[in-house]
C-alpha positions in Angstrom: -47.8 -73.9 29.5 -45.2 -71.9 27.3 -47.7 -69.2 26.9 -48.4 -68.9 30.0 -44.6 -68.6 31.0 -44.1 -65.9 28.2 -46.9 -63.7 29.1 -46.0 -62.4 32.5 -42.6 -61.7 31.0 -43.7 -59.2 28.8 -45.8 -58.0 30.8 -43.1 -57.1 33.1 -40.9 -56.1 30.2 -43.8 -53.4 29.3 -44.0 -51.7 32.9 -40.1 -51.6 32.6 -40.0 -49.3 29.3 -43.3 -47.8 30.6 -41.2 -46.2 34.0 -38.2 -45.7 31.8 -40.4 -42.9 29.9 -40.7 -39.6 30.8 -43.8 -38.4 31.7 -45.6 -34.8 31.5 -48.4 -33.5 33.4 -51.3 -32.5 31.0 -52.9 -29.0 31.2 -56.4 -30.9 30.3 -57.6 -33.0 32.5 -54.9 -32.3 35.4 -54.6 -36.0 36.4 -53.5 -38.3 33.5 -50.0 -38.4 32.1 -48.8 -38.5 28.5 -45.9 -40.5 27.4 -43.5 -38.5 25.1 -42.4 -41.0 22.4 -39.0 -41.9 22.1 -37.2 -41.5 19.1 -36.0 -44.7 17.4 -32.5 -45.1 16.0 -33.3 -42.9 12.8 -33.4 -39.9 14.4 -36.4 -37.4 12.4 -36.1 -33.9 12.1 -38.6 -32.4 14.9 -40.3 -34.5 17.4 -43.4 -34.7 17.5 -45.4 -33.1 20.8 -49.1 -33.1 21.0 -51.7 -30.7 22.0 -51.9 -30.9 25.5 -47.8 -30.5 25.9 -47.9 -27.6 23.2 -48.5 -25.4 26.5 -45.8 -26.8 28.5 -43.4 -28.1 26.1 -41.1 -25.1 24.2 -41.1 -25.5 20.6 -38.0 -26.6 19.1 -36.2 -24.1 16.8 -35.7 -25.6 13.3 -32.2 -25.6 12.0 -31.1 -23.6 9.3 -30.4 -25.4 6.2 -26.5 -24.3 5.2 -25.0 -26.1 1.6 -22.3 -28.3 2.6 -18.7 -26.8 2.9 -15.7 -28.9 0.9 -13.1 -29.9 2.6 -11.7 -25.8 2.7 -14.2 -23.2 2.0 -12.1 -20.7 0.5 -12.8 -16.9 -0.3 -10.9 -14.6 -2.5 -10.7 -11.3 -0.7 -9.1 -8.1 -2.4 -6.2 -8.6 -3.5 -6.0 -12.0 -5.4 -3.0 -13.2 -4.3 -4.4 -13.5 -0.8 -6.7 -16.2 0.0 -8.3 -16.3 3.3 -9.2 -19.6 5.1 -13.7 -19.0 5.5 -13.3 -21.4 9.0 -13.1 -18.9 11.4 -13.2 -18.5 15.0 -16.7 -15.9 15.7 -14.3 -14.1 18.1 -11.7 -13.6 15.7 -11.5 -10.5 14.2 -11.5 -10.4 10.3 -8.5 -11.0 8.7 -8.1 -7.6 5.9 -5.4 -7.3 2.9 -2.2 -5.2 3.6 -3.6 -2.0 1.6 -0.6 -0.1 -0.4 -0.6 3.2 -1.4 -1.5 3.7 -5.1 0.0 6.9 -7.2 -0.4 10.2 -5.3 -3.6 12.7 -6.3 -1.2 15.8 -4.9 -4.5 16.2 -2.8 -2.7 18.5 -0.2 -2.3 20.9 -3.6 -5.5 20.8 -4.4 -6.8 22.2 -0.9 -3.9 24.8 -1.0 -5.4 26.0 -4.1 -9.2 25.9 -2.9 -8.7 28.0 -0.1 -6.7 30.6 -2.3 -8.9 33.3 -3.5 -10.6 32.9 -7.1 -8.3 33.3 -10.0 -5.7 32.8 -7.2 -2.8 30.1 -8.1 -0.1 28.6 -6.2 3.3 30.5 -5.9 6.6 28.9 -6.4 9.6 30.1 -4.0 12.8 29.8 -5.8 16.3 30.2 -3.7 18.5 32.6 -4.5 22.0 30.6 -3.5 20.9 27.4 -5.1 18.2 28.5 -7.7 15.7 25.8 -6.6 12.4 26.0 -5.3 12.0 25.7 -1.5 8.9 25.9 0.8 5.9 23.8 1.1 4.8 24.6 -2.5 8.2 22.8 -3.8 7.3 19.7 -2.5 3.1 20.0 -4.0 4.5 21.0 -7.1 7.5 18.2 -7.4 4.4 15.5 -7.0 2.0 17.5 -10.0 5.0 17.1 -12.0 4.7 13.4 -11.7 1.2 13.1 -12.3 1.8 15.1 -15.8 4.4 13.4 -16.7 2.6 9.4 -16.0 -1.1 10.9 -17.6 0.3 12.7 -20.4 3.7 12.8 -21.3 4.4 10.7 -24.5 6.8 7.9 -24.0 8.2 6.9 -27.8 10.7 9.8 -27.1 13.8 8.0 -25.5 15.6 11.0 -24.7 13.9 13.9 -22.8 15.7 16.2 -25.4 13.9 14.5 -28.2 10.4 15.8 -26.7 9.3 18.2 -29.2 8.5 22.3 -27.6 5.0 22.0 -28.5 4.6 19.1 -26.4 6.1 20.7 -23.7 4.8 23.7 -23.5 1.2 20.8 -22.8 3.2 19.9 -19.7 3.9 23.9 -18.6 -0.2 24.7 -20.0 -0.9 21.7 -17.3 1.1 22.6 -14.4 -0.2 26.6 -15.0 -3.6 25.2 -13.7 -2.6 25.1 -10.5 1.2 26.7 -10.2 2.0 30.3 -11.2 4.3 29.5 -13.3 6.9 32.8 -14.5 7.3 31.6 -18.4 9.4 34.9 -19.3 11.8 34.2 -16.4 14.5 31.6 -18.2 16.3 30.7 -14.5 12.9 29.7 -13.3 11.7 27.7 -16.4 15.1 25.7 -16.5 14.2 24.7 -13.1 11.2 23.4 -14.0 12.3 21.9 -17.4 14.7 20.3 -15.0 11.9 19.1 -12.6 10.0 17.3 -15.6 13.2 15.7 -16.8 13.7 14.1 -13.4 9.8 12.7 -13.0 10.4 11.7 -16.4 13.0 9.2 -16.3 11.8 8.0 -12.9 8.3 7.0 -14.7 10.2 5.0 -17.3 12.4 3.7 -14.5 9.0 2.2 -13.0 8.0 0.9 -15.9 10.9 -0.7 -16.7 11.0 -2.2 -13.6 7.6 -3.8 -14.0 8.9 -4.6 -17.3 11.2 -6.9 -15.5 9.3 -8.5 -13.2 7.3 -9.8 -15.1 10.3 -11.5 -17.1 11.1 -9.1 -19.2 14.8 -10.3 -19.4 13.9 -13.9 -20.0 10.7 -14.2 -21.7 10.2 -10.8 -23.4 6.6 -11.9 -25.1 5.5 -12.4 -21.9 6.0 -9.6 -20.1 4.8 -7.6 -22.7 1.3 -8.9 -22.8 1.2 -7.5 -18.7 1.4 -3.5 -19.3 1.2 -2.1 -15.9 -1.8 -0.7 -15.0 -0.8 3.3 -14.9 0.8 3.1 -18.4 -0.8 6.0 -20.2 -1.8 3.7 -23.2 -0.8 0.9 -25.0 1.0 2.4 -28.0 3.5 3.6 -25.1 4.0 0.3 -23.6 4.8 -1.1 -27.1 7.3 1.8 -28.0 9.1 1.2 -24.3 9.0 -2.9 -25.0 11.0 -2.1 -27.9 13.3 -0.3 -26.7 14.0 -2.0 -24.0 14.4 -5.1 -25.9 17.3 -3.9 -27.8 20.9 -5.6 -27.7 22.5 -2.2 -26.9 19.9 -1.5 -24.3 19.9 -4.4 -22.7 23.7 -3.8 -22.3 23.3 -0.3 -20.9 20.9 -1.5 -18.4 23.3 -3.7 -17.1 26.0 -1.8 -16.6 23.7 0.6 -15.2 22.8 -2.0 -12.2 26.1 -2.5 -11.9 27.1 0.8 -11.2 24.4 1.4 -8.5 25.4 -1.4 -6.6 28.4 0.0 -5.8 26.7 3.2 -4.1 27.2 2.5 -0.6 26.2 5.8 1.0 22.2 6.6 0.0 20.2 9.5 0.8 17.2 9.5 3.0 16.4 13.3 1.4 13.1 11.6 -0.5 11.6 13.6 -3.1 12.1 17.1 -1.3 15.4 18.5 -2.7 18.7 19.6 -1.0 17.7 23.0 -1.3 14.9 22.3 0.5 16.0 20.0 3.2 18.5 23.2 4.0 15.4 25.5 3.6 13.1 23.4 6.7 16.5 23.3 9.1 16.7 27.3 8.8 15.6 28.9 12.0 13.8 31.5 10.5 13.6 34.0 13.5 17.8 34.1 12.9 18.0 33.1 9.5 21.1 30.9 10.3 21.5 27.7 7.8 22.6 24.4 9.0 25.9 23.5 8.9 27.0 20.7 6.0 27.5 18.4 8.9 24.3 18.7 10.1 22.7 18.4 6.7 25.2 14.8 6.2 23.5 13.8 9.6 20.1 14.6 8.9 20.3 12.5 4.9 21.8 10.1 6.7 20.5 8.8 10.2 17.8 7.0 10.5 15.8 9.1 13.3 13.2 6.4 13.8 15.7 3.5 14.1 18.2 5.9 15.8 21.2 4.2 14.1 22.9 4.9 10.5 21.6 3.3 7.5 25.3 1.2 7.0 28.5 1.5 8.5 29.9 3.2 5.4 27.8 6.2 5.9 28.8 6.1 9.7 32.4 5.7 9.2 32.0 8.9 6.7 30.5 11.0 9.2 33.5 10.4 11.8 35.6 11.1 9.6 33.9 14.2 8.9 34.4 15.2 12.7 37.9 14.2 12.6 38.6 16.3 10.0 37.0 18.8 11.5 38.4 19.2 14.9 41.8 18.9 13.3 41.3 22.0 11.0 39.9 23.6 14.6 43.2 22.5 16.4 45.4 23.7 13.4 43.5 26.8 13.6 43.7 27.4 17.0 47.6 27.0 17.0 48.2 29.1 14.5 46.2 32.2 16.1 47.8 31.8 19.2 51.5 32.0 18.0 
């Protein structure tokens, strides 16, 4: 009797699940259906479809197999000290390094001088009124000075004056590659003698500025295990550690800092010289210079930001103009009684 009461219960149980499946129409025989398993609560890979469906029934794309991600998937791009998060959006663009501009190759000097005929070097324009070198050729040979000076000059001399001749003259023998250089002409030689003195002590003032950075104040050992990478060698950047090491250096340098922190008023002239500056602002069709005023204004203003640097240079300038239009007023007085 129990059996009997159990039996059409499953039997109704069965048609249920048997409409509940989906059902395709077979490509064989054109009448019959075909039940498509269902999958069970472990779900398998790829389900499986039969001969008859293959037709019908668009194969299912297998998923790539990726090694699992930690919790961040980091990747170190470029520059080390920037570390770039790998989770990102596929419509975002990629995120790059801010690039910086490494030491100049004076590549603008090097096309001047390919384009000259053969044998052909690069003349130097020296003003007559200042006794500095003007024109675009000032400002190319200004940045080959540096280069020499960082890829060749010694640095165990602590005093420019200490640099032996015959080193020197490997500076001048370097710069004659490129720059006609007038050796006999002792005006024009101190010039440049003056121009390597100048890239000279702004090298060491790089390096000892790296020096410092890296601790070279507290923790001298360390900082000079880190030579900065454009040091022209390592017997160099020993001679330099000692040096600056020293008690009386150390106390010059100090003072030093002190002293430029009390310069309010700072030039926005760059590398390119006064002599040049005045030399750009000619009009050259009527030869006339610009005034000192206008040279103050054009060291001075920021163009870009269209405002002073500080108020101090600002406040010097007015006074400038005051000045000025009293000596005019004076002036005019005096003419007309």
């Amino acid at each position: 009797m129990l059996v009997m009461m159990v039996a059409p219960l499953t039997r109704k149980r069965s048609q249920e699940q048997d409409l509940a499946q989906p059902r395709i129409q077979s490509p064989v025989d054109g009448s019959s259906s075909q039940i498509v398993q269902q999958p069970t609560h472990k779900r398998s890979s790829r389900m499986p479809i039969t001969k008859a469906s293959a037709a019908i029934v668009a194969p299912i794309p297998r998923p790539v197999e990726t090694a699992p991600l930690t919790k961040t998937a980091l990747c170190i791009t470029f520059d080390a000290s920037l570390i770039v998060n790998q989770h990102l959006d596929a419509n975002q663009p990629p995120i790059h390094p801010r690039t910086r501009r490494g030491p100049s190759l004076n590549l603008k000097a090097t096309e001047t001088l390919e384009n000259l005929p053969k044998g052909s070097k690069i003349r130097l324009t020296m003003d007559t009124r200042t006794k500095g070198f003007v024109g675009t050729s000032a400002t190319q040979f200004s940045t080959e000075c540096g280069i020499v000076i960082r890829t060749m000059c010694p640095m165990k001399y602590h005093k420019w004056d200490s640099i032996p001749s015959d080193e020197k003259d490997i500076l001048y023998e370097k710069l004659e590659t490129k720059f006609n250089l007038l050796r006999l002409d002792r005006v024009f030689m101190e010039y440049v003698n003056d121009k390597l003195h100048r890239q000279w002590k702004r090298t060491r003032g790089k390096l000892s500025e790296y020096w410092k950075k890296n601790g070279g104040k507290t923790n001298p050992r360390l900082a000079r295990s880190k030579m900065k990478p454009d040091c022209r060698s390592t017997e160099d950047w020993d001679h330099l550690c000692n040096y600056w090491e020293l008690e009386s250096t150390r106390t010059y340098s100090d003072q030093m800092e002190v002293n430029r922190a009390k310069q309010v008023i700072a030039s926005r002239g760059g590398s390119r010289s006064i002599a040049n500056h005045v030399f750009h602002m000619t009009n050259h069709e009527t030869q006339v210079q610009p005034t000192p005023l206008e040279l103050y204004h054009k060291l001075h203003f920021n163009a870009k930001k269209q405002d002073w640097e500080n108020d101090d240079e600002r406040i010097q300038y007015e006074n400038i103009i005051r000045h000025k239009d009293e000596a005019m007023t004076k002036l005019i007085s005096e003419v007309s009684n």
